[in-house]
LOVO-898566 format. One record per residue (C-alpha): residue in three letters; z, y, x; residue number from 0. Coordinates in nm, 2 decimals. Example, Ala and Ser with C-alpha at 12.3 -4.5 7.8 and 13.67 -1.06 7.14 Angstrom:
BEGIN
@residuo = ala | zz = 0.78 | yy = -0.45 | xx = 1.23 | num = 0 .
@residuo = ser | zz = 0.71 | yy = -0.11 | xx = 1.37 | num = 1 .
END
This chain:
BEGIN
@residuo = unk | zz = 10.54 | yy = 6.18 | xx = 7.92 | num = 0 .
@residuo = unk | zz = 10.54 | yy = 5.86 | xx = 7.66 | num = 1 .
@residuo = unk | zz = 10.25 | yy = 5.89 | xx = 7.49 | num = 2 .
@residuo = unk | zz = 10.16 | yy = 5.67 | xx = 7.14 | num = 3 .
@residuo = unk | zz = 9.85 | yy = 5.60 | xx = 7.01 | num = 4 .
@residuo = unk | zz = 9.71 | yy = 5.53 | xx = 6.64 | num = 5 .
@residuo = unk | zz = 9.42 | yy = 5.45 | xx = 6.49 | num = 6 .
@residuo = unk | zz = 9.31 | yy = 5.43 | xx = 6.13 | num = 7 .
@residuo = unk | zz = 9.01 | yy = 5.38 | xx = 6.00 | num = 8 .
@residuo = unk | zz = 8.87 | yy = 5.31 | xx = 6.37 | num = 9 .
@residuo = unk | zz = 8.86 | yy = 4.98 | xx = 6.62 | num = 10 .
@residuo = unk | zz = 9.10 | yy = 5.17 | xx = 6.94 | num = 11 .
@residuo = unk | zz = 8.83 | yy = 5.04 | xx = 7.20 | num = 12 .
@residuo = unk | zz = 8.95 | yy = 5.04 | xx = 7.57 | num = 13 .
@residuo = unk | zz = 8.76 | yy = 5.31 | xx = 7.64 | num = 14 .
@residuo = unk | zz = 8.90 | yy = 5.55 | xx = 7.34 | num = 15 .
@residuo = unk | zz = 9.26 | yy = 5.45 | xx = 7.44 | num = 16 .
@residuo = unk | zz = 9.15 | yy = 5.61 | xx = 7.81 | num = 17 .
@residuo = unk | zz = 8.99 | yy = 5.91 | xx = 7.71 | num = 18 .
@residuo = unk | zz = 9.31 | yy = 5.98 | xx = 7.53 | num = 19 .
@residuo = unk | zz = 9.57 | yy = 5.93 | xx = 7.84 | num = 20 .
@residuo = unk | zz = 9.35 | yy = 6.14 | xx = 8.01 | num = 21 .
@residuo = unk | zz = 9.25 | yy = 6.43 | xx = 7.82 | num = 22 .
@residuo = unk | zz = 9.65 | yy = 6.41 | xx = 7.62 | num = 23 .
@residuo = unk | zz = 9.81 | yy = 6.30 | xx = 7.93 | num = 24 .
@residuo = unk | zz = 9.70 | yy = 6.59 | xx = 8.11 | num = 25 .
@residuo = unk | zz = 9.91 | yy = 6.78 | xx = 7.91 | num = 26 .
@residuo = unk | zz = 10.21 | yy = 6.70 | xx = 8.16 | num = 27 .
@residuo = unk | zz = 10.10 | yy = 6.95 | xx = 8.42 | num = 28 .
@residuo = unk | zz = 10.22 | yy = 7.21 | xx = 8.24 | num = 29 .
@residuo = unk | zz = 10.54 | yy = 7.10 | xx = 8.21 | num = 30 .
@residuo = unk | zz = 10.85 | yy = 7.11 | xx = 8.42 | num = 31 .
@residuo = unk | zz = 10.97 | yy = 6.78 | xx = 8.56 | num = 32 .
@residuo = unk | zz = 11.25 | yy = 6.80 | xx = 8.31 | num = 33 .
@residuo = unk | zz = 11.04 | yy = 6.86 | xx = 8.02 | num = 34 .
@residuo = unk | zz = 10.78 | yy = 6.57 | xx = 8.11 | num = 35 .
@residuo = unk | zz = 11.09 | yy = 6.30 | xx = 8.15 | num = 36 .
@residuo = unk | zz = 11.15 | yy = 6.48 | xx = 7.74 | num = 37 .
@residuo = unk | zz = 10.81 | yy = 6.45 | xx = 7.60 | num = 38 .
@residuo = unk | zz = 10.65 | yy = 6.25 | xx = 7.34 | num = 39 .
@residuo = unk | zz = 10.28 | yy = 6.26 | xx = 7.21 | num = 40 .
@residuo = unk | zz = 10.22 | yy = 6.09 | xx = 6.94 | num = 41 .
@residuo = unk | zz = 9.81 | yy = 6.08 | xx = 6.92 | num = 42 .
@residuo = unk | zz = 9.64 | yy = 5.96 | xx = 6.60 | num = 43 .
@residuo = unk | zz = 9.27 | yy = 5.93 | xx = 6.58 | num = 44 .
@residuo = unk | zz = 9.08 | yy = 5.84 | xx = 6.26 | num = 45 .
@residuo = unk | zz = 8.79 | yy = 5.86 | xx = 6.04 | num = 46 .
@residuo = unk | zz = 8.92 | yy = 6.05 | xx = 5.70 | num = 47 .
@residuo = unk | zz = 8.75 | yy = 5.70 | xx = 5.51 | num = 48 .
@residuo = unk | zz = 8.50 | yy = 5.40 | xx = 5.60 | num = 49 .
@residuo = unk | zz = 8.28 | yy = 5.55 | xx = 5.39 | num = 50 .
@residuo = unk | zz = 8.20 | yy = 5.87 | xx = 5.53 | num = 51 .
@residuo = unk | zz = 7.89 | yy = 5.85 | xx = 5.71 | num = 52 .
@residuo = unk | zz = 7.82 | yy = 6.26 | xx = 5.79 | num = 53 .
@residuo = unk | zz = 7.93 | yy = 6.58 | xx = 5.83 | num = 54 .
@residuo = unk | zz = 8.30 | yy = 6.61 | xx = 6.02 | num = 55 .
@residuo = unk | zz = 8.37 | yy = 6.20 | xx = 6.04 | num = 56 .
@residuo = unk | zz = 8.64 | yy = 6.19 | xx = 6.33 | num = 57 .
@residuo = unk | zz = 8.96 | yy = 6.34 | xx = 6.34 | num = 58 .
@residuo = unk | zz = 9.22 | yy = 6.40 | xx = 6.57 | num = 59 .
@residuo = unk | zz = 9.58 | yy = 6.51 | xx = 6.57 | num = 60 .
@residuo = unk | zz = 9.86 | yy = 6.54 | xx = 6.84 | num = 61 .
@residuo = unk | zz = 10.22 | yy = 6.57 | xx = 6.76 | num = 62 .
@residuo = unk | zz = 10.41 | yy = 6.67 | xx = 7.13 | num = 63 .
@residuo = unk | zz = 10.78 | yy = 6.68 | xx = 7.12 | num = 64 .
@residuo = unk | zz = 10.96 | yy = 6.82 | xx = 7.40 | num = 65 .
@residuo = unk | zz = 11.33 | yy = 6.81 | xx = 7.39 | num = 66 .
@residuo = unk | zz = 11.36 | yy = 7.02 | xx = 7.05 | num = 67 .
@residuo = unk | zz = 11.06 | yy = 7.22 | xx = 7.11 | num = 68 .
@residuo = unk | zz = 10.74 | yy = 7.06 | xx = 6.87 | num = 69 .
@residuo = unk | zz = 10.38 | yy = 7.13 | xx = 6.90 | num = 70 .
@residuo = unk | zz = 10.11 | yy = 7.05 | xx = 6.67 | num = 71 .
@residuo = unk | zz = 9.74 | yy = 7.03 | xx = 6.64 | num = 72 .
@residuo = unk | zz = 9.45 | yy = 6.87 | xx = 6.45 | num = 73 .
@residuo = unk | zz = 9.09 | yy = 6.93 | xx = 6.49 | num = 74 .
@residuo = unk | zz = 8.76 | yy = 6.74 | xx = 6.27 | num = 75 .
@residuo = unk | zz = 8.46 | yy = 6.68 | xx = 6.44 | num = 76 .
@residuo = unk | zz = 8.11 | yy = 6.49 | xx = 6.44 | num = 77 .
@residuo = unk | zz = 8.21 | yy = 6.33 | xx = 6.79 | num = 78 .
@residuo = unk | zz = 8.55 | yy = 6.18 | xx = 6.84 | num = 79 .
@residuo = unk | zz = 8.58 | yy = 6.28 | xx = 7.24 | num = 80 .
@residuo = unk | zz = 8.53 | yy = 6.65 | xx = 7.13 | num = 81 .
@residuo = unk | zz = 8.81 | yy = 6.68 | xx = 6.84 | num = 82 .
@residuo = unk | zz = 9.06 | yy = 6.54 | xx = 7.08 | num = 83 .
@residuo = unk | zz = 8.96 | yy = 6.81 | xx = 7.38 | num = 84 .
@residuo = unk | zz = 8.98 | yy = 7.07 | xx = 7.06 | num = 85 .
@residuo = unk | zz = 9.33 | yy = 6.94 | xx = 7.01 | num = 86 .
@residuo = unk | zz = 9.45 | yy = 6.93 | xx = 7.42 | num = 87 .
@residuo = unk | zz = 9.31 | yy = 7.24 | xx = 7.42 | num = 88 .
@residuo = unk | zz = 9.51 | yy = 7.39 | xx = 7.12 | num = 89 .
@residuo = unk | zz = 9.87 | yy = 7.20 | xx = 7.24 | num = 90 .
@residuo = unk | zz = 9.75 | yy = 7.38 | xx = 7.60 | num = 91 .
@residuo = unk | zz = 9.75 | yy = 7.70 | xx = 7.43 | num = 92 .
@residuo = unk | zz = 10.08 | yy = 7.67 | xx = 7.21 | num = 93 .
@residuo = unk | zz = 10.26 | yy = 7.54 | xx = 7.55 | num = 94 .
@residuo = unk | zz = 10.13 | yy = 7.84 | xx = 7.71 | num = 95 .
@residuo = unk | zz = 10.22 | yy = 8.09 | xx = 7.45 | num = 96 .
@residuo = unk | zz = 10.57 | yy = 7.92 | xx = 7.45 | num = 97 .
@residuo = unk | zz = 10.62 | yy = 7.98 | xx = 7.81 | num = 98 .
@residuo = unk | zz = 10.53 | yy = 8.36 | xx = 7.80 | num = 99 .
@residuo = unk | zz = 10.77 | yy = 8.43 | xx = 7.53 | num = 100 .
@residuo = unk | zz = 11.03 | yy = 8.29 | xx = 7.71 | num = 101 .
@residuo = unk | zz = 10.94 | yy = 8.46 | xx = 8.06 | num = 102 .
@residuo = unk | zz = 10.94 | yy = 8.77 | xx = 7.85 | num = 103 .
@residuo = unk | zz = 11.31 | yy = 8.68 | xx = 7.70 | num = 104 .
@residuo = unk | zz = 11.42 | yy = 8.66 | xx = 8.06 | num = 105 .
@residuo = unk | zz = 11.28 | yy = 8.92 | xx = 8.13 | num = 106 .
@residuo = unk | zz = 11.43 | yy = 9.15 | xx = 7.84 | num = 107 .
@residuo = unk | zz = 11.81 | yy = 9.00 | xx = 7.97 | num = 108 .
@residuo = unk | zz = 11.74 | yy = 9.09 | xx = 8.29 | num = 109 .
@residuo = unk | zz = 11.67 | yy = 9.45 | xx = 8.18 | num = 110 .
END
């Protein structure tokens, strides 16, 4: 999976960059070997300004393309490391959901 990173409003620190291919890049495992060759996250991370000092400050979004198939999820959060597990979580789910309906439209041709 080619994954792309982007920061605004943020220094990307070593350490961000690798929490991201980690927690994003684990993403591939539920995906067939010709979907990971296919795939392409693009990861922003951000605080909405430089100003905000409270409340929600970090936010997260992940745009996964997989051949023609596009996932999307955004999450706000007072840590950064938690609003991007809320978004790996959410593109877990939508792959997963996306998977079923097609076992189930196999299923119904089979039938």
């Amino acid at each position: 999976m080619k994954l792309i990173l982007h920061a605004k409003n943020l220094d990307l620190t070593p350490s961000i960059r690798a929490f991201v291919d980690e927690k994003i890049g684990s993403i591939s495992k539920f995906l067939r070997p010709a979907e990971n060759s296919l795939a392409e996250a693009r990861v922003e991370v951000a605080k909405p300004s430089k100003h905000h000092k409270s409340g929600f400050v970090y936010y997260a979004e992940v745009n996964l393309k997989i051949g023609s198939q596009f996932f999307r999820a955004e999450a706000e959060h007072l840590d950064l490391h938690t609003a991007i597990n809320f978004t790996r979580d959410e593109i877990e789910r939508q792959i997963k959901e996306h998977k079923e309906k097609r076992r189930e439209a196999r299923r119904a041709e089979k039938s």
